[in-house]
VEXDREN-2710 file (C-alpha; in Angstrom, 1 decimal):
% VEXDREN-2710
k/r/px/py/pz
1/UNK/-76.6/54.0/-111.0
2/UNK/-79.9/54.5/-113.0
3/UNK/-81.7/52.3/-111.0
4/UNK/-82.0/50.1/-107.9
5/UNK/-79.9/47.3/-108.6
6/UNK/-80.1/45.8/-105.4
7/UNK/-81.8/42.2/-106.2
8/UNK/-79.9/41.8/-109.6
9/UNK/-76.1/40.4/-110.5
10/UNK/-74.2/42.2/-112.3
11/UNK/-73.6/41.5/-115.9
12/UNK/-70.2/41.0/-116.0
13/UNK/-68.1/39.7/-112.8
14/UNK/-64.8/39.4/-113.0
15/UNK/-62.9/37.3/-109.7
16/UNK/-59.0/36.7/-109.2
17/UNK/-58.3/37.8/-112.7
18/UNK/-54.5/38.0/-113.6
19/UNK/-52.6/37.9/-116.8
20/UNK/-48.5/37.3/-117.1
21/UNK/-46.4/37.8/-120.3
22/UNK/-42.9/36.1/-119.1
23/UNK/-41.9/37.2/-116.3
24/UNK/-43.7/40.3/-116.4
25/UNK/-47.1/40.4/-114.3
26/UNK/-49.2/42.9/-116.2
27/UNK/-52.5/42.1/-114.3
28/UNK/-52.9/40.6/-110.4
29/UNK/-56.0/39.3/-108.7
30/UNK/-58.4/41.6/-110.7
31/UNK/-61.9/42.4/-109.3
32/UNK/-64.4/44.0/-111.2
33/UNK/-68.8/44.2/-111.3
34/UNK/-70.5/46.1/-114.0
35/UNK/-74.5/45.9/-114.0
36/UNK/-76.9/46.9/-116.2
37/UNK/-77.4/50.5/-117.2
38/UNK/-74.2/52.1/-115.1
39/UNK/-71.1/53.8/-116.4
40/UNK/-67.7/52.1/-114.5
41/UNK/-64.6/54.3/-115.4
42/UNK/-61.5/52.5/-115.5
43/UNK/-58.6/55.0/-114.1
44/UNK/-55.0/54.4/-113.5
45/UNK/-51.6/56.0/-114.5
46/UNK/-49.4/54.7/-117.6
47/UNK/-49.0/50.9/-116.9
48/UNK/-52.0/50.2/-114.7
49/UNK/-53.0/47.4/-116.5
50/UNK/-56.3/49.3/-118.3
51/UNK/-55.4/48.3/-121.4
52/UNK/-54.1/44.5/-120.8
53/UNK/-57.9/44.5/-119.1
54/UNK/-59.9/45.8/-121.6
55/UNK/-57.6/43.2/-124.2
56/UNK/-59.2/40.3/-122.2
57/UNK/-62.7/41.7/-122.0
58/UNK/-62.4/41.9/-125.3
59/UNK/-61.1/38.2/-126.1
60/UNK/-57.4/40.0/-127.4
61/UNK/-55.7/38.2/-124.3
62/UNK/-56.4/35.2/-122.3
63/UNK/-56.2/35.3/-118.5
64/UNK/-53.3/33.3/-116.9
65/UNK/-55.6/32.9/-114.1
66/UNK/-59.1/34.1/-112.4
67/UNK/-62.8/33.6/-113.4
68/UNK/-65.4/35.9/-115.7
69/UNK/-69.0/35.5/-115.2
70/UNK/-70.5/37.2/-118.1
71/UNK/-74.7/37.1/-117.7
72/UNK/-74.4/35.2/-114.3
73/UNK/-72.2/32.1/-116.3
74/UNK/-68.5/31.1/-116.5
75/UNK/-67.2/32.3/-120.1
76/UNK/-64.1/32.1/-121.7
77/UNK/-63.2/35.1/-124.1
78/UNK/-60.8/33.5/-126.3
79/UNK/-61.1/35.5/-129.4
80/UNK/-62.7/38.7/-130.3
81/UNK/-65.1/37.0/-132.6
82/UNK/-66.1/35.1/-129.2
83/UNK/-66.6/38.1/-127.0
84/UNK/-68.7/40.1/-130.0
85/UNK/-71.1/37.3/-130.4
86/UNK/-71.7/37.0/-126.4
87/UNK/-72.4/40.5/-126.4
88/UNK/-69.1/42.8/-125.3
89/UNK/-68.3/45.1/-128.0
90/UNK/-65.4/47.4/-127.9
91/UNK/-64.6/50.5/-129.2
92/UNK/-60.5/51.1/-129.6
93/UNK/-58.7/54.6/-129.4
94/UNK/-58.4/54.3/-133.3
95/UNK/-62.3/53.9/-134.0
96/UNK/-61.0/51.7/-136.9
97/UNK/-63.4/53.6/-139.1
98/UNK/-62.8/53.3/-143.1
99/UNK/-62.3/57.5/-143.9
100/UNK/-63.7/57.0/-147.9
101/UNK/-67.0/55.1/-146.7
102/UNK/-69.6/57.1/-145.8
103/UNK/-71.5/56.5/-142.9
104/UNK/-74.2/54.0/-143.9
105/UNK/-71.1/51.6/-145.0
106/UNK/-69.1/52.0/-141.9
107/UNK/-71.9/51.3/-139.7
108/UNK/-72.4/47.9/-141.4
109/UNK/-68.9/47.4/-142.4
110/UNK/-68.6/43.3/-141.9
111/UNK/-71.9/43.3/-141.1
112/UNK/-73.9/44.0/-144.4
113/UNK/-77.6/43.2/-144.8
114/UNK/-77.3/41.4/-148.0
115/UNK/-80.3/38.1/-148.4
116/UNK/-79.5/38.1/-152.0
117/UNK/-77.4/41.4/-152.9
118/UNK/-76.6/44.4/-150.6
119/UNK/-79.8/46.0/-149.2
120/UNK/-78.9/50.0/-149.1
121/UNK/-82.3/50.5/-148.7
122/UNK/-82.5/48.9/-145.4
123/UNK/-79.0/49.8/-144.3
124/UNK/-80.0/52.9/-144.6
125/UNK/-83.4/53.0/-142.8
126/UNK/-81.3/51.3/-139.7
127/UNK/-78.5/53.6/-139.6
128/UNK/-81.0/56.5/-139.3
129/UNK/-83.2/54.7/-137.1
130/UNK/-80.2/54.2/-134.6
131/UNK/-78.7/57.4/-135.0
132/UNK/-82.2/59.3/-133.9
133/UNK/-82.5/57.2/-131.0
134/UNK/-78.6/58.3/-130.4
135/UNK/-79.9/61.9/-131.1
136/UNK/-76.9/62.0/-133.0
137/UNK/-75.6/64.8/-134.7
138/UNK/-74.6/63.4/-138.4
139/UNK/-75.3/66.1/-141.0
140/UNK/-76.3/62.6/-143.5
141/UNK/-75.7/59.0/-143.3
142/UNK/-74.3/59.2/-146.7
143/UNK/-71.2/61.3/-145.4
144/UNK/-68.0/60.5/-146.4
145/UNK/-66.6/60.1/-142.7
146/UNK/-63.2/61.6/-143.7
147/UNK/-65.7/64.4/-143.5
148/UNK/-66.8/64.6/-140.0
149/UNK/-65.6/66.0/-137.2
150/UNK/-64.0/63.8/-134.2
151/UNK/-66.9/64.1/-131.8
152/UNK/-68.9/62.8/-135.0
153/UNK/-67.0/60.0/-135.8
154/UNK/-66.8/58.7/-132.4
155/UNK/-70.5/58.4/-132.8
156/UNK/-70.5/56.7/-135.9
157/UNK/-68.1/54.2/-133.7
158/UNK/-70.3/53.2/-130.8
159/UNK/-73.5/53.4/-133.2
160/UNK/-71.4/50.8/-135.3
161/UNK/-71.0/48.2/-132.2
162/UNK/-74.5/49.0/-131.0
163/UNK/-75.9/47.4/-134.0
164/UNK/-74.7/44.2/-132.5
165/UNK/-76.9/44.5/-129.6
166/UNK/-74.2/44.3/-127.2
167/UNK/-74.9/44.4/-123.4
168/UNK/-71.4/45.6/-122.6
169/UNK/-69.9/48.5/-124.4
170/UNK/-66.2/49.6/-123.8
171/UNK/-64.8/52.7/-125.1
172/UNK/-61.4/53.2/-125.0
173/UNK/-60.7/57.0/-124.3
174/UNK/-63.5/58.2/-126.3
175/UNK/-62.8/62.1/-125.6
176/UNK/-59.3/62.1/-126.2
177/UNK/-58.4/65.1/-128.6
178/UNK/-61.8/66.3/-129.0
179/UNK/-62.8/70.1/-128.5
180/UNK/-65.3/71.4/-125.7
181/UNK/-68.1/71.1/-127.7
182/UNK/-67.3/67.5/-129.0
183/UNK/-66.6/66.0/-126.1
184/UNK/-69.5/67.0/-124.6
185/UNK/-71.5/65.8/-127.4
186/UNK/-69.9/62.5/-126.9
187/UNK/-70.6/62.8/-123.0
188/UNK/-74.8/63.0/-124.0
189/UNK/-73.5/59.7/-126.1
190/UNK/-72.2/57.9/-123.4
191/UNK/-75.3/58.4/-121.1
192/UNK/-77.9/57.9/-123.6
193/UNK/-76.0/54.0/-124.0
194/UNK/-76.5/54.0/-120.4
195/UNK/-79.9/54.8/-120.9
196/UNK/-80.9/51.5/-122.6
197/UNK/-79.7/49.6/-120.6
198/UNK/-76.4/48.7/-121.2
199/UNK/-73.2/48.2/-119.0
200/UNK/-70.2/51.0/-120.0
201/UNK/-66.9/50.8/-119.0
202/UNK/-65.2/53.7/-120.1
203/UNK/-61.2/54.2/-120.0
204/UNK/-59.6/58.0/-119.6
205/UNK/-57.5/59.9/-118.1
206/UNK/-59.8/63.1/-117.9
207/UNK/-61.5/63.3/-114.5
208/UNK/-64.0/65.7/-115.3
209/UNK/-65.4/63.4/-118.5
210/UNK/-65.1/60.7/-115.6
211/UNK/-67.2/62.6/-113.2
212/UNK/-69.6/64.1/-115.3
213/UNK/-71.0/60.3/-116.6
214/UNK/-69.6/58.0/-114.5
215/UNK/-71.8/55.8/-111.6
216/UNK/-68.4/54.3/-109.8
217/UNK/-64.9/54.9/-110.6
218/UNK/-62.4/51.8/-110.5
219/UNK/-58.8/52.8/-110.0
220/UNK/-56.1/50.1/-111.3
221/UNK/-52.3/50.8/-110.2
222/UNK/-49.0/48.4/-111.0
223/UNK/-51.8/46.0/-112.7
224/UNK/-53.6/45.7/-109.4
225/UNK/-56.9/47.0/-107.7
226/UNK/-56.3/50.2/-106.0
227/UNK/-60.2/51.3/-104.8
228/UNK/-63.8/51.9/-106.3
229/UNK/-64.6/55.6/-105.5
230/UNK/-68.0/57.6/-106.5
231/UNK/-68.1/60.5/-108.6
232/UNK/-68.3/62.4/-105.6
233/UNK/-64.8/61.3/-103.9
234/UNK/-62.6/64.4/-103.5
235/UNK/-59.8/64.6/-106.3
236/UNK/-57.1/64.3/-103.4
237/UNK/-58.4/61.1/-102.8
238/UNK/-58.3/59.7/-106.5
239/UNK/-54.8/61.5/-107.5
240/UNK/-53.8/59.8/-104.2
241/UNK/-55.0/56.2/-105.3
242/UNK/-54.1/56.5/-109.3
243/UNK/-50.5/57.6/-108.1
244/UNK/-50.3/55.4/-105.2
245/UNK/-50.0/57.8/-102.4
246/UNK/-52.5/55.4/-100.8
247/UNK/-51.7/51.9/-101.3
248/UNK/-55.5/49.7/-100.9
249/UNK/-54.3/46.1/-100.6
250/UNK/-58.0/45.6/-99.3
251/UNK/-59.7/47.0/-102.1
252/UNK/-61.6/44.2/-102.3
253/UNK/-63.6/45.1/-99.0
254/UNK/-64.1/48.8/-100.1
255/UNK/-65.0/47.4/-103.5
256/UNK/-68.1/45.5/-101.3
257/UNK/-69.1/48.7/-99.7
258/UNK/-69.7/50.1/-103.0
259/UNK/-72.0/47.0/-104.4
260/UNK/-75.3/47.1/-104.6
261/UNK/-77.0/45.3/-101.1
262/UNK/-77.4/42.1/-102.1
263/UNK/-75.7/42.2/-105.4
END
C-alpha cells in the first residue's frame, strides 16, 4: 500500500454481501476492504462473480443481502446515478467513449461546463490540466478519439470519471487487447490514480498487469471469496485458488491477516 494505513478505515467495506437472480446464486457472503491510495485486483475464472460485483459497486444491481460501508457509513447503491454522485466511478470494458468527439467533448460528455452556453475555453483548460497531471500521452485534446490508439483512449476513459472527483475508481479490464507498450502506458495510469489518493479496484485476467500495480489481490471463485494474496504470492498458489485447487471456506480469517493492524 502507499502508505501506513494502520489507524484509518477503509473506504469502502463491503460485509456478507450476496446477490441471487432466481434460483441462481451469482454472489455469496462477499467480503471486501479497499482504502485509500491502494490498487485491489479482483481475479477469478469465467463466472466468479467479478462482474455481478463490480455491477453492485457500481449501483447496476442491488444486493439480495449484506451491508456496504462506503466512507465509514451504511449506503445503498441503487442506481448508477447514486453510486457516481457518492463518489465510485467505473470504467466498463467498452470505455463508452463517442469515436467522432474529440477529446475535450468526451471528457465532459454529460458533464459540460455551460453557466450560460458551452464554455470550450474552460473545458479545454481542464482537460489539459488533468491530462498533465496524468502525464498523459494525448498528441491534442482536440483529437478525434476514433483517432487514438487503445492505450490512449483508455486514458481519455479514466481522465473522463476522474473529473468527478471520485474516491473509488474501477476499471474493468483496462489492458485487455492492448500492445506492450500500451499497456504499460496504462499501467503508469493506473499507479499515478493511486498516487492521489484514490482506492482502485482493478478486474483482469493478466497476472503480470496484476502484479506489476496491484497492493493485494482478491481472488473470487463460484461467486464466493477464495483468499487475499500479495503481489508476492507464488503463481502456484493463485492458479490454485482462481481454479479451485484450494478451496478457502475461511477466507475471511486470511482476509484479516492481510488488513491493516487496526484497520
Amino acid at each position: 500500500m502507499a502508505e501506513n494505513e494502520s489507524s484509518r478505515e477503509p473506504i469502502l467495506k463491503l460485509r456478507g454481501v450476496s446477490k441471487q437472480f432466481g434460483a441462481v446464486q451469482a454472489l455469496e457472503d462477499i467480503e471486501l476492504d479497499v482504502f485509500a491510495g491502494e490498487v485491489v485486483a479482483l481475479v477469478g475464472d469465467n463466472g466468479a462473480g467479478k462482474s455481478t460485483l463490480v455491477k453492485i459497486l457500481a449501483g447496476v444491481h442491488q444486493p439480495t443481502s449484506g451491508s456496504i460501508q462506503f466512507m465509514n457509513r451504511p449506503v445503498a447503491l441503487d442506481s448508477p446515478g447514486k453510486a457516481l454522485e457518492m463518489g465510485i466511478a467505473t470504467v466498463f470494458q467498452d470505455l463508452s467513449l463517442c469515436e467522432n468527439l474529440d477529446v475535450v467533448a468526451n471528457l465532459f460528455l454529460g458533464h459540460e461546463l455551460s453557466p450560460w452556453r458551452l464554455d470550450e475555453v474552460q473545458m479545454e483548460v481542464r482537460a489539459w490540466t488533468l491530462l498533465r497531471e496524468l502525464a498523459a500521452r494525448i498528441p491534442s485534446v482536440r483529437e478525434p478519439v476514433a483517432s487514438l490508439s487503445g492505450g490512449q483512449r483508455q486514458t481519455v476513459a479514466i481522465a473522463r470519471s476522474l473529473l468527478l472527483d471520485p474516491r473509488i475508481i474501477m476499471l474493468d479490464e483496462p489492458t485487455a487487447a492492448l500492445g506492450v507498450a500500451q499497456t504499460a502506458e496504462v499501467l503508469n495510469l493506473i499507479e499515478r490514480v493511486r498516487d492521489r489518493g484514490l482506492g482502485v479496484i482493478l478486474i483482469s485476467h493478466n497476472m503480470e498487469d496484476v502484479r506489476a500495480v496491484a497492493d493485494r489481490i482478491v481472488v473470487l471463485r463460484l461467486g464466493r471469496n477464495n483468499g487475499i494474496f500479495t503481489p508476492e504470492s507464488s503463481n502456484a498458489e493463485l492458479v490454485a485458488a482462481i481454479t479451485g485447487a484450494t478451496e478457502n471456506s475461511v477466507s475471511r480469517r486470511q482476509a484479516r491477516k492481510l488488513e491493516p493492524t487496526g484497520a
